[in-house]
One Martini backbone bead per residue (centre of mass of N, CA, C, O) as a GRO file, in nm:
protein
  169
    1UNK     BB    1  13.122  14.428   5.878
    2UNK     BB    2  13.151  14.308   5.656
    3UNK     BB    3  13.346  14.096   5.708
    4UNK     BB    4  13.213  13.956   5.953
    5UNK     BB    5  12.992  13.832   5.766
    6UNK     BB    6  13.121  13.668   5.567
    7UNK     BB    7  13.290  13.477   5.757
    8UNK     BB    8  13.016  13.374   5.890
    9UNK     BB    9  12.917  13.263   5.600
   10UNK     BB   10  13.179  13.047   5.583
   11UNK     BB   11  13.178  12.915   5.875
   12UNK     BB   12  12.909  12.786   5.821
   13UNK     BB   13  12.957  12.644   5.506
   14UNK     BB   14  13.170  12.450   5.643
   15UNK     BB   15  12.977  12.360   5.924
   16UNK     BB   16  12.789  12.192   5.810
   17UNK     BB   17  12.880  11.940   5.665
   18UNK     BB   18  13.039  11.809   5.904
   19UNK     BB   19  12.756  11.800   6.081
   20UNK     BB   20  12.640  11.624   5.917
   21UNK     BB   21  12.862  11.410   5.862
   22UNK     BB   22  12.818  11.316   6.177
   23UNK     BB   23  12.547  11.175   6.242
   24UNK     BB   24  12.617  10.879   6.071
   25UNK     BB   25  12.943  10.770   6.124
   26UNK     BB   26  12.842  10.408   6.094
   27UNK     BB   27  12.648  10.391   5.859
   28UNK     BB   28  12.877  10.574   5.643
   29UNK     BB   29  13.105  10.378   5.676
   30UNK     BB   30  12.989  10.124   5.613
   31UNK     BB   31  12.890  10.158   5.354
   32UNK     BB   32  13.140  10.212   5.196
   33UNK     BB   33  13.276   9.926   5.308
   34UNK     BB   34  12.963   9.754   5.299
   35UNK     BB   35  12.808   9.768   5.051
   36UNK     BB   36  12.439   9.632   5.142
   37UNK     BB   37  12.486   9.622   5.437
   38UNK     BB   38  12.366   9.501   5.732
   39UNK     BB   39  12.407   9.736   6.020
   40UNK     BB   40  12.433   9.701   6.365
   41UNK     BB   41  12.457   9.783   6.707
   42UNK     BB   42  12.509   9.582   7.002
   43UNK     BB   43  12.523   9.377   7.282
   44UNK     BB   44  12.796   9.247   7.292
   45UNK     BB   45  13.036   9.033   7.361
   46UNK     BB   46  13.247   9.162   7.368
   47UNK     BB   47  13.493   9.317   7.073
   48UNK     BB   48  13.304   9.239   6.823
   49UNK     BB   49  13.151   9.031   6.617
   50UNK     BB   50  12.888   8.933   6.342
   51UNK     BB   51  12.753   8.717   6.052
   52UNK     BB   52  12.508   8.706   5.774
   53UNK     BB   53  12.320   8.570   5.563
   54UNK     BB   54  12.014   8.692   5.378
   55UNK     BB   55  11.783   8.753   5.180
   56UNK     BB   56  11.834   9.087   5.259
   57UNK     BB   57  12.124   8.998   5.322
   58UNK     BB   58  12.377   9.116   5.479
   59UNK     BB   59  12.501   9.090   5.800
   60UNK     BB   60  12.632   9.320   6.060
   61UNK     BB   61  12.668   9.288   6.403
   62UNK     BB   62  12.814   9.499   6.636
   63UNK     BB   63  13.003   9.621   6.906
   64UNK     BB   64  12.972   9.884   7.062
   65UNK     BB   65  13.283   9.980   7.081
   66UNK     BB   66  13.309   9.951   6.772
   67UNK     BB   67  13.140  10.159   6.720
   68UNK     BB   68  13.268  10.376   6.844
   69UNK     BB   69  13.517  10.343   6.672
   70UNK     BB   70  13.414  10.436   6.442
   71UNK     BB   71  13.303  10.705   6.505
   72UNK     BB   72  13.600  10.844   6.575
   73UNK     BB   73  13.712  10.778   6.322
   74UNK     BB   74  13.559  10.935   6.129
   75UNK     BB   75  13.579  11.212   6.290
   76UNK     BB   76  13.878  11.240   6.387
   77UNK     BB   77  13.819  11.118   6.698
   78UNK     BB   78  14.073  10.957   6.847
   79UNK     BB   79  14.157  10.802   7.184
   80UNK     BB   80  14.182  10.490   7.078
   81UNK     BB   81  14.394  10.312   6.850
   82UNK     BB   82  14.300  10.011   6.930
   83UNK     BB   83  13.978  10.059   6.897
   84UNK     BB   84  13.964  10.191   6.616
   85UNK     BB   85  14.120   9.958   6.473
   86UNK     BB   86  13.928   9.711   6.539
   87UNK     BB   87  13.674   9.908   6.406
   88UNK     BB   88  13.796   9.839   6.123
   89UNK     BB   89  13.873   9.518   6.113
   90UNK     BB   90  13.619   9.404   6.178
   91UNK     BB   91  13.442   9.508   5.954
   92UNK     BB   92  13.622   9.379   5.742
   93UNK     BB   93  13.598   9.100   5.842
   94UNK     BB   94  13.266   9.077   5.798
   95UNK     BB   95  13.286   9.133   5.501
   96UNK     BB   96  13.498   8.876   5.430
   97UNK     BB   97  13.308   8.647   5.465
   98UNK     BB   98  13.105   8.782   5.211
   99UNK     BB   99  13.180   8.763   4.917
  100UNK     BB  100  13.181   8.735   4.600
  101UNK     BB  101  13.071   8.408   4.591
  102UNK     BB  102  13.039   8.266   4.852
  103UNK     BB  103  13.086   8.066   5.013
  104UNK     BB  104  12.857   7.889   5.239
  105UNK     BB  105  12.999   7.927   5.537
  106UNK     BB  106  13.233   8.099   5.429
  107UNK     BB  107  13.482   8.220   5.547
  108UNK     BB  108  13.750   8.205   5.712
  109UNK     BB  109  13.895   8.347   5.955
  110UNK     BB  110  14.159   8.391   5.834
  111UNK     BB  111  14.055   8.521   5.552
  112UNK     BB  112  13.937   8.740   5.674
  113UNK     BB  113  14.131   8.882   5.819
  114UNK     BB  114  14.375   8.927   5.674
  115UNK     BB  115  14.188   9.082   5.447
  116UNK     BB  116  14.149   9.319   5.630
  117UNK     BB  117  14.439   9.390   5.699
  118UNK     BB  118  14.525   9.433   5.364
  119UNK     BB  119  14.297   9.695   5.365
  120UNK     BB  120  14.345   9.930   5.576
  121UNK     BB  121  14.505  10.124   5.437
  122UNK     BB  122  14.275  10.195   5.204
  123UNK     BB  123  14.071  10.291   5.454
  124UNK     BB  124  14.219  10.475   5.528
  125UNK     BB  125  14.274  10.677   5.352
  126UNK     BB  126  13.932  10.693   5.243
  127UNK     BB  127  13.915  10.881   5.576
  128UNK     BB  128  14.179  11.064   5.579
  129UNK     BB  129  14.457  10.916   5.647
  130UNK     BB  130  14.807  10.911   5.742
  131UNK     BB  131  15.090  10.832   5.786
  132UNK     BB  132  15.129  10.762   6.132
  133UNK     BB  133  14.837  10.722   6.177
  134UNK     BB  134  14.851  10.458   6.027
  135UNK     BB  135  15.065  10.285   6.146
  136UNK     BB  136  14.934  10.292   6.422
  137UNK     BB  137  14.665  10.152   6.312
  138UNK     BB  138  14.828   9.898   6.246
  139UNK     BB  139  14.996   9.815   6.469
  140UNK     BB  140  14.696   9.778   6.633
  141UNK     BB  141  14.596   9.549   6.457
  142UNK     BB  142  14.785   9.338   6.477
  143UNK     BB  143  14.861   9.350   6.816
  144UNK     BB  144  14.569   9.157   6.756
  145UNK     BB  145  14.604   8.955   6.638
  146UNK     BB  146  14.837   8.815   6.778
  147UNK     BB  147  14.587   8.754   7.015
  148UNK     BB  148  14.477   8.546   6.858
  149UNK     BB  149  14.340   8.246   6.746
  150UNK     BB  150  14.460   8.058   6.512
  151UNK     BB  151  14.204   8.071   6.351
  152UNK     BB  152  14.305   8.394   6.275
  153UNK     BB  153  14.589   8.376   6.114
  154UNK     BB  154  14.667   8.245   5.893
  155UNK     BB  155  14.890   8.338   5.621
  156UNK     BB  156  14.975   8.587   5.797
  157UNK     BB  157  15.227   8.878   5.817
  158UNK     BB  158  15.364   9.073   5.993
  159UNK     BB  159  15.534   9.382   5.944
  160UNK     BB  160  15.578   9.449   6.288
  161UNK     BB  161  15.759   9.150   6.351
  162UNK     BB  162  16.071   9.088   6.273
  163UNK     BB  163  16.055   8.773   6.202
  164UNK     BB  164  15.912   8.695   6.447
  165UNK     BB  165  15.744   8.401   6.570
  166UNK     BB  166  15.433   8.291   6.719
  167UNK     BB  167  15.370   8.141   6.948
  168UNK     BB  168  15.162   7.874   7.042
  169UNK     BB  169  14.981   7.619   7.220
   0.00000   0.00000   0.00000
């Protein structure tokens, strides 16, 4: 009878604070990536975000998708790593936008992309993610980069493409 008391108030000790952090997992992973930013889910058209700096902060406001797949990723509950590999690509491509000392109208496309993809990997990291897990998601964020329009390519190559280029029209 101790023995099943205790086991039950570790099992509940255990699983109390996983309970906890689980609750605001795309606002707790915003803050991680792009602390002081100010970020909201919204209905936006398409698959991606946009931001802007303003008195109060920069803004970064992510497409629902987007944050589905953040908080999927958060919970370690990925259902399809291409989305949640955009959902983690996107909000570093928009924290990439409005670096400290930003230019005027931000970076462009392309430098905060290839920055956001250079980056995927240390946040996948301190997400909790390794091994096979990390390189599928980078794969899969690759695999949409290189499906974007030229101005979001930058001087960045996949490093999953064989040294095959691109051909663009």
């Amino acid at each position: 009878m101790l023995r099943a008391t205790i086991a039950s108030i570790i099992l509940l000790a255990c699983a109390a604070p996983a309970q906890a952090a689980s609750q605001h997992p795309v606002r707790d992973t915003a803050a991680m990536i792009a602390p002081g930013a100010i970020v909201t889910c919204d209905s936006l058209p398409g698959l991606y975000g946009d931001s802007w700096p303003a008195e109060d902060g920069i803004h970064i406001r992510l497409s629902r998708p987007v944050c589905s797949g953040l908080a999927r990723l958060a919970a370690h509950r990925v259902l399809n790593w291409a989305n949640s590999a955009n959902a983690l690509e996107t909000l570093l491509h928009e924290r990439n936008h409005w670096p400290v000392g930003y230019p005027p109208d931000g970076e462009p496309e392309g430098v905060a992309d290839c920055t956001a993809l250079a980056s995927m990997r240390y946040w996948l990291h301190r997400l909790g993610y390794t091994g096979a897990a990390v390189t599928r998601m980078l794969r899969a964020a690759w695999t949409i980069h290189d499906q974007l329009p030229s101005n979001y390519l930058g001087a960045c190559v996949s490093p999953f493409d064989d040294a095959v280029p691109i051909v663009r029209p």
